[in-house]
N, C-alpha and C positions, 0 to 999 in steps of 0.2 A: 941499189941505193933507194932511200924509202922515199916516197912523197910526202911532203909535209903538208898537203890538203886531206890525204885520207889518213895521215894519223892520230888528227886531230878529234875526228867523232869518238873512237876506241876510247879517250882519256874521258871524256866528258860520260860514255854509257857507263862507268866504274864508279863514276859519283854520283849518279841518279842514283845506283841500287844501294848505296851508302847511306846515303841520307833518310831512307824510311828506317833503317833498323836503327840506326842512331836514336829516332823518334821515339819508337817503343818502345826498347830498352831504356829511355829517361820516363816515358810515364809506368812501366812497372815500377821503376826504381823508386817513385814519389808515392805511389799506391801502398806499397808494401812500408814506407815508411809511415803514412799516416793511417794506414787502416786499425782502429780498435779491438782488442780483444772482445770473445763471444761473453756475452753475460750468464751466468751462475743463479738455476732457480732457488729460492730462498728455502729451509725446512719449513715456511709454512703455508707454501706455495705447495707443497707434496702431500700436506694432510688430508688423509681423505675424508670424504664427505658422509656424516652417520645422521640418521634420525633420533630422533632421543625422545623421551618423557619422562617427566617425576613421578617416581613412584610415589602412590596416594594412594592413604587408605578409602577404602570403599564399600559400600554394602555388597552380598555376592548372596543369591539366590539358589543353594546347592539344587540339581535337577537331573533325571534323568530320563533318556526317550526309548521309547518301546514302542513295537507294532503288532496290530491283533485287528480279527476281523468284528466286527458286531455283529452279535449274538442276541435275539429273545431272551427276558428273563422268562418268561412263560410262554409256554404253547398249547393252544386249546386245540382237541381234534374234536369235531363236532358228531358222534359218534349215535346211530339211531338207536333208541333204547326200546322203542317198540315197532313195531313193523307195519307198513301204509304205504299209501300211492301219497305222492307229496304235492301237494294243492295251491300251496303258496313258494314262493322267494324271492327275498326282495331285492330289487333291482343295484342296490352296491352289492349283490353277492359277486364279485367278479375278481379274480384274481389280481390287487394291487390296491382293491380301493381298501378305504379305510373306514370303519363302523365305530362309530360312538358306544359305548355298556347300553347295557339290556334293550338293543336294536332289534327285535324280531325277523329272525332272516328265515328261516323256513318252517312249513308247517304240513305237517303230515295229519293226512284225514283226521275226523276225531268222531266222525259221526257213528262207527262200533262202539267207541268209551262214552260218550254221551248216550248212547243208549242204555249200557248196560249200569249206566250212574241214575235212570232213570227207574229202574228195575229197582235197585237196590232200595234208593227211596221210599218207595212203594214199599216192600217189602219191610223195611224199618216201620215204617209207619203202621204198618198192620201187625206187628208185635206190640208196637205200645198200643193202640186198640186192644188187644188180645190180656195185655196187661192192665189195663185200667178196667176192664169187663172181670175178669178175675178178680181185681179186687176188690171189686161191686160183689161179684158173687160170694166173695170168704165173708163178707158180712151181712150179706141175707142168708146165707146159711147162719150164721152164728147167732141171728135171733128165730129163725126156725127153727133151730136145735133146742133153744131155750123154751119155743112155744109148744116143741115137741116132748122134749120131756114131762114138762108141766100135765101134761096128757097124759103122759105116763105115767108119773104118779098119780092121778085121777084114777086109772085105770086098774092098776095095783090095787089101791083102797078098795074098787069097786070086785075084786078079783077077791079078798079077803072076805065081803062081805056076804059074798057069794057061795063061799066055800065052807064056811060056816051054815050058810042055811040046806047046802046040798049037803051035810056031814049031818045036819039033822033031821035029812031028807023032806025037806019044806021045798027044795029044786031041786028038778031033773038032773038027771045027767046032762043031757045034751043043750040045756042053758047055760051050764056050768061049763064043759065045753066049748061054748060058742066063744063065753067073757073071756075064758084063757088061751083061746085061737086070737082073740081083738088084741088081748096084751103082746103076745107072742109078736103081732105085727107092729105094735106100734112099739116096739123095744128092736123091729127089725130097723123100723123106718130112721130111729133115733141114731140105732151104728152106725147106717146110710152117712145121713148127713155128717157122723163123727170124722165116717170115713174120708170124706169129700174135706171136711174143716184140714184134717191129713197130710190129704196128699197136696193143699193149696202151696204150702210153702216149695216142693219141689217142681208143682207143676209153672210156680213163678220162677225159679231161677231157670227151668231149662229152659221157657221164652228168652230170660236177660241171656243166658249164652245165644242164642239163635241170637237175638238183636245182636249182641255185640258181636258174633261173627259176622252178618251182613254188614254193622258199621266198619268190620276193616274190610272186607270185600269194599264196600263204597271207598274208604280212607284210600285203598287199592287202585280201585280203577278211575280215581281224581288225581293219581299219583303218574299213572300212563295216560292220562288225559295231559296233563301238565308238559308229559317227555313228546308228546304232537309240536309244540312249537317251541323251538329254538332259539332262546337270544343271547346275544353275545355278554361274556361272564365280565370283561371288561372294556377297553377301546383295544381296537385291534386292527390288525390290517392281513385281507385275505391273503392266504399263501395257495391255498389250492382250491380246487371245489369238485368235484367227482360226479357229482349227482344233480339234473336239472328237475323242473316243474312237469308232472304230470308222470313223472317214475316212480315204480316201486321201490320200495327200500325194507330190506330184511333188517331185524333185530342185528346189532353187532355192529352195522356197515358205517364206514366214516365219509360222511357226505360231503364234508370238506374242513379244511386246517383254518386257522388264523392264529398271529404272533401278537402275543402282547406289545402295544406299540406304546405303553407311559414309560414306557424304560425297557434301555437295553444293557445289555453287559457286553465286555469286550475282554479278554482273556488274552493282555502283552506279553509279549516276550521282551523279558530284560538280557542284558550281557549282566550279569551278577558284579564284575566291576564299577560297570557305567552306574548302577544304584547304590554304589557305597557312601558316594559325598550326603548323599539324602538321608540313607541310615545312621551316617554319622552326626548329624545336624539335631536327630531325633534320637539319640540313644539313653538320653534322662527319662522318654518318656516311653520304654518298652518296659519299664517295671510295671505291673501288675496287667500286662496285658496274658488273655487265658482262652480256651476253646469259647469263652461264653461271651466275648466280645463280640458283640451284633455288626460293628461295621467299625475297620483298622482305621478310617481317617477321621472318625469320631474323636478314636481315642490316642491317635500321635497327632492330629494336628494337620494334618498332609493336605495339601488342594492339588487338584489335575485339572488338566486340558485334553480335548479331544482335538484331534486338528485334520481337517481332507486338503489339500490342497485344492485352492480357486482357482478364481481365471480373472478378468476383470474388477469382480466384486469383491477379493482378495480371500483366503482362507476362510473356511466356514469351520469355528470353532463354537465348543461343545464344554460346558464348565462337569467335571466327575466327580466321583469320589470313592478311594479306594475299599474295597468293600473286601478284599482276602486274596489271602496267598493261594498259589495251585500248589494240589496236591502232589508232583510230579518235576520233573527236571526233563525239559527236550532231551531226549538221548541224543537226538543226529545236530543241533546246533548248540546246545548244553547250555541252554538259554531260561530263566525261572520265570513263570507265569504267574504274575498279577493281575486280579482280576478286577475291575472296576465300572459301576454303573452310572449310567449316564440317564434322566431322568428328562421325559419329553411334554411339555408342552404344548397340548393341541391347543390351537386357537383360529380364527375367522380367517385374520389379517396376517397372516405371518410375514416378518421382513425374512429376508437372504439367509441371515446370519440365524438365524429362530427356525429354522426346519427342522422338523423331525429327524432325527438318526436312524436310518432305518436299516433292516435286516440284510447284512452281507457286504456292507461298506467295508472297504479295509482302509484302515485309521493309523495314522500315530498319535501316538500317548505319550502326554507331558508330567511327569511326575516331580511335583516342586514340595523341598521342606524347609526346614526351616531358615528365616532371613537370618546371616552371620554379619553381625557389624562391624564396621572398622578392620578388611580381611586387609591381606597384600595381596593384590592381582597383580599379575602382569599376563600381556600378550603371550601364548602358548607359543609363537613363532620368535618368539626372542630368546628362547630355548636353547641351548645346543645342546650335543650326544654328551654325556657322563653326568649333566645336569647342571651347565654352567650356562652362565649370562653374562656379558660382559656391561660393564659400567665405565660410565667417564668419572675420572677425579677434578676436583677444584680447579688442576691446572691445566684440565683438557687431554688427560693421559688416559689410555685404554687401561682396565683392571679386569682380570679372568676370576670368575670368583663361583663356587660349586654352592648351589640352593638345596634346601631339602623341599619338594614341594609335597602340600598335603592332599590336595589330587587334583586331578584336570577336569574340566567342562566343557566341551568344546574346543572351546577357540581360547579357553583361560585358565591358568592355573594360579591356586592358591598358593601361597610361599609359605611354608612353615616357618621354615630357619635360612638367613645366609645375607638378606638383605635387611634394608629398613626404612622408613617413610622417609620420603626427602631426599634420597639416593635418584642420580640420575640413568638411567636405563638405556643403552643403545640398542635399539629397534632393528635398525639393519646391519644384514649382513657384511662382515669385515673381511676379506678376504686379502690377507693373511691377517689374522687376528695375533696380533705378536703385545704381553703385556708392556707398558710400559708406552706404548708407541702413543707419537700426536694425532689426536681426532678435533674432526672442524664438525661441531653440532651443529645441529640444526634441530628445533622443536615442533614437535608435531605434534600439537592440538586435538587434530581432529582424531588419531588415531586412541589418545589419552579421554576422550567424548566418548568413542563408539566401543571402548573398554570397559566405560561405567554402565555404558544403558546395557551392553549383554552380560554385566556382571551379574547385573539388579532382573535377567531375565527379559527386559523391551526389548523390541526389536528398534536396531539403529536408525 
């Protein structure tokens, strides 16, 4: 039989564990009835986010860049034309410095051609003596001949009068005799002098040849007297120097180099693509261009830059001017060589940007032609593969649309055909680019800024 004190807990544990699930079971039940369905993002909540600019016409500076070393237009080798121990050179003869035109940098003895210019003198002079005595002498002879024949006819008469009185034997023989021995002599003395009158005119020109060979012997050795000292032919900057003070130096020998330093050339290498925008810019004005054109940028118009790259002080640029085509095509990079001079400025004070160009820099060359106005730029990265852009419409819709461009410059290409001013331009990439689809623009200024200045050729 059961006890009614211990059956009593057993009923009461069955309700304690009933009572919490009772609980939970009624707040799920109210949870699930008031809980809200999730919320639905909106189509324009999904659009995504694109950069954009209005396409605007613009100025664009066709241009293209090429690399080449600078070049001397001229090189002088200072080459000894007479042979000496070399006495002087002036202290910038040093490989690097730089000499101003007609600097006298060396000088080789002179005191053999100064002697022998002392000679010659001398000798000059003593021909014309020789000549002005001569021709003192052609005209005392020429009135001695005159006083001498005079006497001769005297003589003559007296020779007649003679001969007559010896024919009638009134004189000797040997009177007769004697007056035709006197004439005999004084008809001797008269040829004498003829002779002399004679030979005057040849005995003067051989003197004039004798002088005028001693005057080029002198013209001569004032000539090697002149080749003793060396100055420089224009400004220049030493490259080498072979030969110091107190050496001898044989006829031939090259005692030291210098490069023309008023101008240099630089001989770029183009990509024959990369120069097309330029030649296209300028193709009204390749008619009447001929081998006799002095210099290509005269006559298309063309201006270049030189540029090294700076440090702090920023690029050291160098204004050009295309001076001719290379004769040749790179065989191994198949690149055309433009050649172009660069024209230097020595002065006191030079700023930074004002230094010489000098022999062996390697340069890029900026070749700019003509400005095109009002082009269609756009950003080269706004490009895709088969030559499409995408554009927003009025209602914020993606449009795929194929450009024809007319060529690239860097970082921009010109649009022939396919767009038009006032068109809005997506910039960035859309990933999946599906037409039709909604885009959330966004306008970007500063990219549409830095579009015009590198269109127009500034840097941004």
């Amino acid at each position: 039989m059961t006890n009614p004190e211990t059956a009593a807990p057993g009923w009461l544990k069955k309700i304690l564990i009933l009572i919490p699930i009772m609980i939970g079971t009624g707040v799920f039940f109210y949870m699930s009835t008031t809980k809200k369905p999730p919320g639905q993002k909106t189509n324009a909540s999904r659009a995504p986010v694109a950069r954009v600019m209005t396409i605007t016409p613009m100025d664009l500076l066709p241009r293209a860049f090429g690399n080449g070393t600078a070049e001397p237009v001229r090189v002088w080798k200072a080459i000894a034309q007479v042979s000496g121990k070399i006495v002087f050179t002036h202290p910038q003869l040093q490989k690097g410095k730089v000499v101003k035109k007609d600097t006298a940098l060396v000088r080789i003895d002179p005191s053999e051609y100064k002697i022998a210019i002392s000679q010659l003198k001398t000798r000059i002079q003593s021909f014309k003596i020789q000549l002005e005595e001569q021709q003192v002498q052609e005209k005392n002879n020429q009135q001695l001949l005159k006083i001498q024949e005079k006497t001769l006819a005297i003589k003559q008469k007296e020779l007649a009068r003679l001969k007559n009185l010896y024919e009638r034997q009134i004189l000797s023989v040997n009177d007769y005799e004697t007056q035709l021995q006197g004439l005999i002599a004084q008809q001797a003395q008269v040829q004498s002098i003829q002779n002399s009158l004679n030979l005057a005119p040849y005995q003067r020109n051989q003197l004039i040849a004798q002088m005028e060979q001693a005057e080029g012997d002198l013209a001569n050795a004032e000539l090697q007297l002149s080749y003793t000292e060396m100055k420089a032919p224009f400004d220049i900057q030493i490259a080498a120097v072979n030969n110091k003070s107190s050496e001898f130096v044989q006829k031939g020998q090259t005692i030291f180099e210098g490069n023309d330093i008023s101008a240099v050339e630089i001989e770029a290498q183009f990509v024959p693509g990369s120069a097309r925008p330029v030649f296209l810019s300028l193709q009204d004005r390749f008619k009447g261009l001929d081998v006799n054109t002095p210099s290509l940028d005269a006559h298309l118009g063309t201006t270049a830059l030189v540029r090294i790259p700076g440090d702090n002080f920023g690029d050291l640029v160098w204004p050009a001017q295309l001076n001719r085509f290379s004769d040749t095509i790179d065989t191994e990079t198949r690149t055309m060589g433009l050649i172009f001079i660069v024209k230097n400025e020595l002065g006191n004070n030079q700023k930074p940007r004002q230094r010489p160009l000098f022999n062996g820099l390697y340069c890029e060359v900026e070749l700019r032609g003509k400005m095109i106005r009002n082009a269609l730029v756009i950003p080269r990265s706004s490009v895709h593969p088969n030559n499409t852009v995408y554009l927003i419409t009025a209602d914020n819709k993606l449009e795929i649309r194929t450009i024809q461009p007319a060529f690239t410059l860097e970082n921009v290409v010109m649009v022939e055909q396919g767009i038009k001013a006032g068109e809005t331009l997506i910039l960035s990439d859309v990933i999946p680019a599906v037409s039709g689809m909604v885009i959330d623009p966004v306008k970007d200024t500063e990219t549409l800024g830095k579009l015009m200045l590198e269109a127009k050729g500034a840097q941004p």
